[in-house]
C-alpha positions as CSV (number, residue, x, y, z in Angstrom):
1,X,243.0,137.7,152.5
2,X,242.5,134.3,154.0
3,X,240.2,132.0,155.2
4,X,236.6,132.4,155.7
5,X,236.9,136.4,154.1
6,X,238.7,134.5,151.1
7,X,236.0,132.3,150.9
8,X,233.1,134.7,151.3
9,X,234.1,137.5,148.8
10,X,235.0,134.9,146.4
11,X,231.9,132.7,146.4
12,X,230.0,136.5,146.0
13,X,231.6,137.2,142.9
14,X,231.2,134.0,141.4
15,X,227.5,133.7,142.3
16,X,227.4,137.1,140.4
17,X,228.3,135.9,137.5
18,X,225.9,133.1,137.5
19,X,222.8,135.2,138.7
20,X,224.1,137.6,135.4
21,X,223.6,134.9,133.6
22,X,220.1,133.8,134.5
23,X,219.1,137.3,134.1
24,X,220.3,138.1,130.6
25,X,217.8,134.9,130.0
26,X,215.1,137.0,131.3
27,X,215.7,139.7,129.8
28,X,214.4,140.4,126.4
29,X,215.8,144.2,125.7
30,X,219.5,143.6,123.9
31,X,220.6,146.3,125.2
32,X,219.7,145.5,129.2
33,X,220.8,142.3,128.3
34,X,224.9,143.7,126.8
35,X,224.4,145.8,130.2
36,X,224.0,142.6,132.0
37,X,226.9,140.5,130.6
38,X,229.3,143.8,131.5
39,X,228.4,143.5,134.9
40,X,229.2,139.9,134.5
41,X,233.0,140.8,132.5
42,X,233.7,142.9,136.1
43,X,232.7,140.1,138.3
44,X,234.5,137.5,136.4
45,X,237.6,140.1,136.6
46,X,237.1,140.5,140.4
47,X,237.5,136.7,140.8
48,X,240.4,136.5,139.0
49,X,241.8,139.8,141.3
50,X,240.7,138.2,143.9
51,X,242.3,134.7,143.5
52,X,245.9,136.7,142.6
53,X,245.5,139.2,145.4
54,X,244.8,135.7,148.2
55,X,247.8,133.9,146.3
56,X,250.1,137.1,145.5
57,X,250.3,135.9,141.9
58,X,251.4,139.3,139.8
59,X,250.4,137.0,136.7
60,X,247.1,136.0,137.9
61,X,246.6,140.0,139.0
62,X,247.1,141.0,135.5
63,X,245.1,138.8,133.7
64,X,242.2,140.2,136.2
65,X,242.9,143.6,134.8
66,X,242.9,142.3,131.1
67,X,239.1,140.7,131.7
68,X,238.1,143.7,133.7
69,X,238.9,146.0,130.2
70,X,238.2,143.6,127.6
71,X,235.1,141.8,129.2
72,X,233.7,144.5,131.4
73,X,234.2,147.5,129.2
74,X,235.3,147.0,125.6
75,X,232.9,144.2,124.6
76,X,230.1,145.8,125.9
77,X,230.8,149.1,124.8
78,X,230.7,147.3,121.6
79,X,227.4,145.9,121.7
80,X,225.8,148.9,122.5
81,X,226.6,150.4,119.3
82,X,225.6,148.3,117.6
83,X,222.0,147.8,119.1
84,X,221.8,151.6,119.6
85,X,219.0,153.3,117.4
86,X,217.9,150.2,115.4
87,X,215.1,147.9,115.6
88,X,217.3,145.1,116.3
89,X,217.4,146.2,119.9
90,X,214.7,144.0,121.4
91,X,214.3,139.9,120.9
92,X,210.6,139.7,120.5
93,X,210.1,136.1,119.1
94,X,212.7,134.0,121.0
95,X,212.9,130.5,119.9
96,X,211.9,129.6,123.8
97,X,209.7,132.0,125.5
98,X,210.8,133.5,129.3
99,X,209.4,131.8,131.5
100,X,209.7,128.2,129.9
101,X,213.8,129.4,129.3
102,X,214.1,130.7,133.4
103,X,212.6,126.9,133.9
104,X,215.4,125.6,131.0
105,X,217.9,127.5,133.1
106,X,217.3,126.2,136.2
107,X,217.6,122.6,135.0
108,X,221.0,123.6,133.5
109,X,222.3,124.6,136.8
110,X,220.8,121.7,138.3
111,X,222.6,119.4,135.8
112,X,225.4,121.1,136.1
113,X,226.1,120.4,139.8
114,X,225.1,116.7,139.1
115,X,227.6,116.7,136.5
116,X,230.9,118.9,137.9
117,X,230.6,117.1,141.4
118,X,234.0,115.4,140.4
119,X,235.3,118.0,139.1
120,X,234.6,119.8,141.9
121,X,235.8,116.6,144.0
122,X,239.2,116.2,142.5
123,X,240.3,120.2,142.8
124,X,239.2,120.6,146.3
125,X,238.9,123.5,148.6
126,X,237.0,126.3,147.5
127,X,237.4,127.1,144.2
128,X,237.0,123.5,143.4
129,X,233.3,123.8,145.5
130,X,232.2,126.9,142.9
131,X,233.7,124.9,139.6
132,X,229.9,123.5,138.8
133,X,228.9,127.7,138.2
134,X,231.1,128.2,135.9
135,X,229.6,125.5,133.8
136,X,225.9,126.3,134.6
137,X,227.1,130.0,133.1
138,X,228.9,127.9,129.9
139,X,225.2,125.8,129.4
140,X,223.2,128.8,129.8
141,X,225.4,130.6,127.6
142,X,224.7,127.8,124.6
143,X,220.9,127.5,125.9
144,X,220.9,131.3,124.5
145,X,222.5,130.8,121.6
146,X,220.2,128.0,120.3
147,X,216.8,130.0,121.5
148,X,217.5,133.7,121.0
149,X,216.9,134.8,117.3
150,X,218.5,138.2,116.7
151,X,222.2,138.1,115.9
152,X,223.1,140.6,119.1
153,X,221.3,138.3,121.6
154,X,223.7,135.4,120.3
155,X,226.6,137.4,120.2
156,X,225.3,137.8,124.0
157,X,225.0,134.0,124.3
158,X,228.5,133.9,123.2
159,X,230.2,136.2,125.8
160,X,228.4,134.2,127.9
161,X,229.7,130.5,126.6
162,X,233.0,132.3,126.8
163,X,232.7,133.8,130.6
164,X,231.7,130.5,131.7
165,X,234.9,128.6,129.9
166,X,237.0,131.3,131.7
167,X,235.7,131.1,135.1
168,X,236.0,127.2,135.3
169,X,239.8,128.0,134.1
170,X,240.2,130.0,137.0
171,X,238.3,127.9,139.8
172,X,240.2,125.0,138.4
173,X,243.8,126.1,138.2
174,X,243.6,129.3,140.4
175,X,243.8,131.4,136.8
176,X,245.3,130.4,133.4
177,X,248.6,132.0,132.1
178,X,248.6,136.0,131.2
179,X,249.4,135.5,127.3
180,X,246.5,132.8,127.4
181,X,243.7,134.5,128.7
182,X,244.6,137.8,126.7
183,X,245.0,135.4,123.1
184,X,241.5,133.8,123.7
185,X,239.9,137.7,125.1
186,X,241.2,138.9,121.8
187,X,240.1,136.5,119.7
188,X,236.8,136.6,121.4
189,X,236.8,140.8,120.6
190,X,237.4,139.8,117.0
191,X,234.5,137.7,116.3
192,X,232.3,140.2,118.5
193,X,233.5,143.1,116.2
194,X,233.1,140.6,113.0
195,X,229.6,140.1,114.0
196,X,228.8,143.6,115.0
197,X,229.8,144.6,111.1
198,X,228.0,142.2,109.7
199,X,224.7,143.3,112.3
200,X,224.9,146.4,111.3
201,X,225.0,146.0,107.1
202,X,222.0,143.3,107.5
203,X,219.9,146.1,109.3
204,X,221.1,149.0,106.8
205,X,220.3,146.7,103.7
206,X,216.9,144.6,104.6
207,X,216.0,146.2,108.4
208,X,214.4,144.1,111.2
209,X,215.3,140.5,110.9
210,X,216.2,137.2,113.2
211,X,217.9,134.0,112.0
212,X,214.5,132.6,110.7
213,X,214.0,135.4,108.0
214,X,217.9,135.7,107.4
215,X,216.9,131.3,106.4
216,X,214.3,132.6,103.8
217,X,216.1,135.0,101.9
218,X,219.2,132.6,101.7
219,X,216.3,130.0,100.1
């Protein structure tokens, strides 16, 4: 895989995980939303794959299959359960409405093509060209985690922070080492399941709540 095909399939799967992004923004069910950020694990895996398969890197091949699992499947899989059957499953007073955070998102992908430019500039070729979506995904990701309320939409904004900080490792470097990427995955799965626990006990003991009510009872 060379040239313009190289460039085509790559650039698809990288605007995937942007336009994943921008859609778990608009989204207000958790659930869609963990369905959302899944499709975005596999597309972040496929760019991986598809930078080892164009530069025959077994290394970069494997880490690929490592986000594919963890980020596409596990993660995910995770998330589900823990929205499943409970009121906690739709964010219904976001901090920052829809439409004013689709607006909020497109300015962060604006600025984040002002701001990567030399970035972009400095790595060169095509990967370094795509290097500003990988930080629009990393600002939306922290846009979410400031105006989402429930604790499953930020665990959401989380994946997202860290799907972002992965694909500018790959754009950047053509892939970060195996042991890396599966150290930071995992440690990424263990907060996720940390979180999920602690969901779930706040919605057995006291029900429906969102950060602002969590603030009340800790006063």
């Amino acid at each position: 895989m060379s040239g313009s095909p190289f460039s085509s399939v790559l650039t698809l799967a990288v605007g995937a995980v942007l336009v994943c992004a921008v859609t778990a923004v608009w989204l207000s069910s958790v659930r869609s939303s963990v369905r959302v950020v899944a499709v975005q694990g596999v597309a972040l895996g496929l760019v991986a794959l598809i930078l080892g398969v164009h530069q025959r890197d077994a290394g970069l091949i494997a880490t690929a299959v490592v986000v594919l699992l963890i980020k596409g499947v596990v993660m995910p899989f995770l998330l589900t359960r823990a929205s499943a059957g409970g009121v906690l499953a739709r964010e219904s007073r976001p901090l920052v409405n829809v439409p004013a955070s689709l607006v909020a998102s497109a300015v962060l992908i604006v600025l984040a093509f002002v701001s990567a430019r030399g970035v972009a500039h400095f790595v060169g070729n095509t990967t370094g060209a795509l290097v500003p979506v990988g930080v629009a995904t990393l600002l939306i990701g922290f846009f979410v985690l400031v105006a989402r309320r429930r604790p499953l939409s930020q665990m959401v904004g989380l994946l997202l922070v860290d799907n972002g900080i992965a694909l500018v490792a790959f754009l950047c470097t053509a892939g970060v080492p195996f042991l890396i990427e599966l150290g930071v995955s995992l440690d990424i799965l263990l907060g996720v399941v940390v979180l999920m626990v602690l969901a779930q006990r706040l919605r057995i003991e006291f029900g429906d709540l969102d950060l602002d009510e969590l603030q009340e009872l800790h006063d």
